[in-house]
Each structure stands twice: as structure tokens, then as C-alpha cells.
VEXDREN-2710 file (C-alpha; in Angstrom, 1 decimal):
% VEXDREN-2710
k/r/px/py/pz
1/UNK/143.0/126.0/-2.3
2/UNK/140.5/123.2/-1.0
3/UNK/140.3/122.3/-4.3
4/UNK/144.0/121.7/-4.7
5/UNK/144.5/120.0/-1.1
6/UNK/141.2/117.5/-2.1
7/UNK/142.9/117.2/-5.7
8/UNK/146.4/115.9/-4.3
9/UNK/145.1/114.1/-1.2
10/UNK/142.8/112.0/-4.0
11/UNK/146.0/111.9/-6.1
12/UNK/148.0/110.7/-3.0
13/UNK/145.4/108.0/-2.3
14/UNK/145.0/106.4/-5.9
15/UNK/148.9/106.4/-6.5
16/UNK/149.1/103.9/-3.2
17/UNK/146.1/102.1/-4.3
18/UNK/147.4/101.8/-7.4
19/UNK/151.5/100.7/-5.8
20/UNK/150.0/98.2/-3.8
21/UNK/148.3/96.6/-6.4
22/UNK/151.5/96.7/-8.5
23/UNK/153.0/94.8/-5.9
24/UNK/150.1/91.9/-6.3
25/UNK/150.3/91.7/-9.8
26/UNK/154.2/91.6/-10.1
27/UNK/154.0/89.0/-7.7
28/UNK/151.3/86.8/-9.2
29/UNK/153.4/87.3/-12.8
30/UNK/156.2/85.8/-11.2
31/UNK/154.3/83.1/-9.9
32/UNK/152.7/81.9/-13.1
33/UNK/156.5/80.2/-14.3
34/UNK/154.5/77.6/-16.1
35/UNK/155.0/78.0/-20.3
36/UNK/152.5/75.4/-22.0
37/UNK/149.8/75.4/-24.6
38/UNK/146.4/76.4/-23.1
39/UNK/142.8/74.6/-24.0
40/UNK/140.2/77.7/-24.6
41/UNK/136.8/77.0/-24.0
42/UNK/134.4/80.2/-25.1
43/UNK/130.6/79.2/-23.9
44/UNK/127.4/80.7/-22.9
45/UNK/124.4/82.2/-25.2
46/UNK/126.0/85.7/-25.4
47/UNK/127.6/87.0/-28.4
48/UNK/131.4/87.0/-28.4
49/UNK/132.3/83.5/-29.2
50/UNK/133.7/83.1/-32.5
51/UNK/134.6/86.1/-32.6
52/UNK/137.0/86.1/-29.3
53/UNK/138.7/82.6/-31.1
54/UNK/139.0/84.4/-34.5
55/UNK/140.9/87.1/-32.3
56/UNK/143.4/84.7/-31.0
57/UNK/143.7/83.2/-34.3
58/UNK/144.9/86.8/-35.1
59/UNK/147.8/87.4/-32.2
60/UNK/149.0/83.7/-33.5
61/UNK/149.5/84.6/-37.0
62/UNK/150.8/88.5/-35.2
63/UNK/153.5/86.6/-33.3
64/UNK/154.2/84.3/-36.5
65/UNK/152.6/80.8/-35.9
66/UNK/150.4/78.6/-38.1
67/UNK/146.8/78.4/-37.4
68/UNK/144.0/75.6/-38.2
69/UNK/140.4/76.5/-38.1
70/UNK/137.6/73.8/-38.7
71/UNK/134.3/74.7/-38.3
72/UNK/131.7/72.5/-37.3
73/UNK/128.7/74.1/-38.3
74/UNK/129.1/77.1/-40.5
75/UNK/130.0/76.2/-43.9
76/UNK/126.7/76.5/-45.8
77/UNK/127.2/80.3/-45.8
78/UNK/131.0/82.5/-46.3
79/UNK/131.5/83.9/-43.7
80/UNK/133.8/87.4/-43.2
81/UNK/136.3/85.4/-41.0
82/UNK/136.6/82.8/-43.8
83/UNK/137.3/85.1/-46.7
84/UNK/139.9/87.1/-44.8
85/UNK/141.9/84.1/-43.5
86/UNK/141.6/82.4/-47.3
87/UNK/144.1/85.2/-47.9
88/UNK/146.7/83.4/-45.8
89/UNK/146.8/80.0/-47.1
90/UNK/150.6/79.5/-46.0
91/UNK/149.5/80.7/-42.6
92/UNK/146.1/80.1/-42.1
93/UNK/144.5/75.7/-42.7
94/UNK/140.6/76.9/-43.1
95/UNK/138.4/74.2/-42.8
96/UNK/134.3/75.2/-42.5
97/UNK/133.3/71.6/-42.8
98/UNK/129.3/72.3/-41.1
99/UNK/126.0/72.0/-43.2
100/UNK/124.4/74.7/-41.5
101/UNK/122.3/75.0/-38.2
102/UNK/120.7/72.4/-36.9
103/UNK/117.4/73.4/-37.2
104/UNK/118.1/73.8/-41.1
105/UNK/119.6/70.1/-42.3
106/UNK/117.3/68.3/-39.7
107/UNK/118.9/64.8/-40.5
108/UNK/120.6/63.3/-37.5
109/UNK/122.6/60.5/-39.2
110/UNK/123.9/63.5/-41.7
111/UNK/125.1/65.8/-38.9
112/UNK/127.1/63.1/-37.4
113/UNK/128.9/62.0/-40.3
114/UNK/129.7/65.2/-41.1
115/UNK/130.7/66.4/-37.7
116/UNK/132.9/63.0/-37.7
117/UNK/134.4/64.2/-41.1
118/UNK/135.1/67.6/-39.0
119/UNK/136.4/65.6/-36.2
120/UNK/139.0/63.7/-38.7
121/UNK/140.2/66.9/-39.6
122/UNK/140.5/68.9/-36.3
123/UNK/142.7/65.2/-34.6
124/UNK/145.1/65.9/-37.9
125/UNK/145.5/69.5/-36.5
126/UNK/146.1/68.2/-32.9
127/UNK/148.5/65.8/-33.8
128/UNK/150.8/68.5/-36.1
129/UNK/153.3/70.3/-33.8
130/UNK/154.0/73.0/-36.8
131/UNK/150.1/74.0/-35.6
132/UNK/150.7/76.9/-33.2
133/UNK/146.6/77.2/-32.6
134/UNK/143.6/75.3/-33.7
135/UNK/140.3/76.7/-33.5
136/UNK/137.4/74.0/-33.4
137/UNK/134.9/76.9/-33.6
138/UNK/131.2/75.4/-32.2
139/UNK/132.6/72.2/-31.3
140/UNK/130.2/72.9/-28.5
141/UNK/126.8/72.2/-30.4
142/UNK/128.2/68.8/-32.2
143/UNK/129.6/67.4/-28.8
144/UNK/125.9/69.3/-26.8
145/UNK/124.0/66.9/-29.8
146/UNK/126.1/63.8/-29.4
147/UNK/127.2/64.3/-32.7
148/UNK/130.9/63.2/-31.3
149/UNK/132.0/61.4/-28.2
150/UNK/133.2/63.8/-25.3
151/UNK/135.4/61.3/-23.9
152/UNK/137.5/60.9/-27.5
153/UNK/137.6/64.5/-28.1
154/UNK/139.0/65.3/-24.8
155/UNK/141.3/63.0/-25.4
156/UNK/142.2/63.8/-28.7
157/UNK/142.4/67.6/-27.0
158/UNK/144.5/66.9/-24.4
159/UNK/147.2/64.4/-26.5
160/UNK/148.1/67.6/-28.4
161/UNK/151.5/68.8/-28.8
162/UNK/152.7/70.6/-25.7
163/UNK/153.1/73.8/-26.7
164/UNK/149.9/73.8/-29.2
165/UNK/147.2/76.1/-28.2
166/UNK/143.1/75.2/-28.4
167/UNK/140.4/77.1/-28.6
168/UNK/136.9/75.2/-28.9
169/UNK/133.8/77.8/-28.9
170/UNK/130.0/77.4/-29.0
171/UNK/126.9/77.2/-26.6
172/UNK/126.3/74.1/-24.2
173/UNK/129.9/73.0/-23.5
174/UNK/129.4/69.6/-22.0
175/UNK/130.5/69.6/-17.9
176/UNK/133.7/67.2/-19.0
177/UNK/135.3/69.6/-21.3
178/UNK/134.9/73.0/-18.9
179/UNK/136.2/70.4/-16.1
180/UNK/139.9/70.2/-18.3
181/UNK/140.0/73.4/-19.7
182/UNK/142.4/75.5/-19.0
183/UNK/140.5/78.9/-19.4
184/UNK/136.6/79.0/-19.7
185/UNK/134.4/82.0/-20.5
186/UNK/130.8/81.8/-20.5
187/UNK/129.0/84.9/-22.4
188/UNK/126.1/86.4/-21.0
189/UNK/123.2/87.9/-23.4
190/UNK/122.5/91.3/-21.7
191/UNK/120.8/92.8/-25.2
192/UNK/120.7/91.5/-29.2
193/UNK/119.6/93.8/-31.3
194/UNK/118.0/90.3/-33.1
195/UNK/115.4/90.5/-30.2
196/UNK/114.3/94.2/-31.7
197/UNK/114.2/92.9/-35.3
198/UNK/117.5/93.6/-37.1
199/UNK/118.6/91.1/-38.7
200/UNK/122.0/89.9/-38.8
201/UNK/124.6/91.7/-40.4
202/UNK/127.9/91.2/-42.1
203/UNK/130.7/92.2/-40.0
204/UNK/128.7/92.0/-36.9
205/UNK/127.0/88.5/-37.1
206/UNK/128.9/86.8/-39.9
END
């Protein structure tokens, strides 16, 4: 019977908790009246990057909109994301425009025309209202580099269509674009299995 009493008492408590915090969340719902596209900015040296734009790309194409992708390093390599999308050329622009990691072309003056090629691409996406979303996925390395200026791409950014969405992921986003973002994640490495020797895999990694 103790048992019972502790049961419903606990019960008891946990529905109130759980009313009052209805009431907070109704309340900050009805609050947020603002309808706009967003500017994404996915950061940090965890894992979870990519792969959190490439999941927005998918709601977007769920809830029927047009997507453009450029990528501004991958594009040595296929990638998984890239031969799904390829599927959807009527929904999906796919653009992996990158020569590979840094570390692998080791020419300066290369990476920067490239990334200015990627750039030329990803301001034709931001300037097309028909684009629901554009992923600029590891924007972050060209613009931590100086491939790109931060001041034109932030304004390139921020003169998109109103309702257009923007997601820009990699490591090192510079302080100016995290300071005009509208939502910024930075991902935390707490374990990799890389550090233990596996290597990358596809599905996982790539």
C-alpha cells in the first residue's frame, strides 16, 4: 500500500512539474510570432556537422522545397550524401566544388580560386528565391584559411531572400559570422573511435 501511496504521490508531482512547464513552453511558442529564414551556423571539432545540415536539407525537400548544396572542400571523394541527393536533380542543386583537405592540395593560390569558384556558386543560390535552403557545407575552413572574405560572405548571407534558409557548417567559424547567426551549435568531441584506430567508414564518416 506504501508502494501505491509513493507511486501516485510521485505521479502527482511529475504531472505538475510537467503542467507548469506546459505553461512555459506554450507561452514562449506564442511569443516567437516572427516567420523568417534562419542562418545555421554548425561549429566546433565534434562530429555532427555535416551531417546535422544534410538533415535539414532532408525536412526541406520533406516539406517540399528546393535545396542547393555546395561544398567547399569535399569533392575529391563521393561521398554518401552526394550520391543520394544526385537522385533528386529536380529537387536537390549538388555542387562539391572542394579539392580535398587542406593538408592534401597544399597550394594556397589553388584553394582560393577554387573556394572563389565555390563562392560564385553558393551567391547564385542566395540570390534565387525558388531556393528554400542552401547548405554551404565547411564554409568554415575556407573563410578560418582566408580563402574568402568574411565581410563579403556575410553580406552575401545576409542579402538572401527573406524566407531562404542557411546552413554554413565546419570547424573555426570566424567570431563575425557566429555574431549574425541566427542559431549556432558548437560540437564537442567527447570520444572518435579515429583516436582508437578505426578508420573512417562509409555511412558513418562519409
Amino acid at each position: 500500500m506504501d508502494d501505491q501511496a509513493d507511486n501516485a504521490a510521485r505521479n502527482a508531482r511529475h504531472a505538475e512539474r510537467m503542467r507548469r512547464k506546459k505553461e512555459v513552453v506554450d507561452g514562449k511558442i506564442a511569443a516567437a510570432a516572427i516567420h523568417t529564414g534562419v542562418l545555421v551556423v554548425n561549429t566546433g571539432n565534434g562530429k555532427g556537422k555535416s551531417s546535422s545540415g544534410f538533415g535539414m536539407v532532408m525536412r526541406t525537400l520533406g516539406h517540399g522545397g528546393r535545396v542547393g548544396v555546395v561544398q567547399f572542400i569535399k569533392g575529391a571523394m563521393s561521398t554518401g550524401e552526394e550520391r543520394f541527393l544526385r537522385r533528386f536533380p529536380e529537387e536537390v542543386s549538388f555542387h562539391a566544388m572542394g579539392e580535398g583537405y587542406t593538408w592534401e592540395t597544399q597550394d594556397r593560390e589553388r584553394d582560393v580560386a577554387t573556394a572563389g569558384r565555390a563562392w560564385e556558386q553558393a551567391r547564385a543560390f542566395l540570390n534565387d528565391p525558388g531556393i528554400a535552403l542552401v547548405l554551404l557545407d565547411e564554409l568554415n575552413i575556407a573563410l578560418k584559411y582566408r580563402y574568402l572574405e568574411v565581410d563579403t560572405v556575410i553580406a552575401d548571407l545576409m542579402g538572401r531572400p527573406e524566407m531562404q534558409h542557411a546552413v554554413v557548417t565546419g570547424r573555426g567559424a570566424p567570431p563575425e559570422l557566429i555574431a549574425v547567426a541566427d542559431t549556432v551549435t558548437e560540437m564537442n568531441v567527447v570520444k572518435h573511435a579515429f583516436k582508437a584506430g578505426i578508420a573512417a567508414q562509409p555511412g558513418v564518416e562519409w
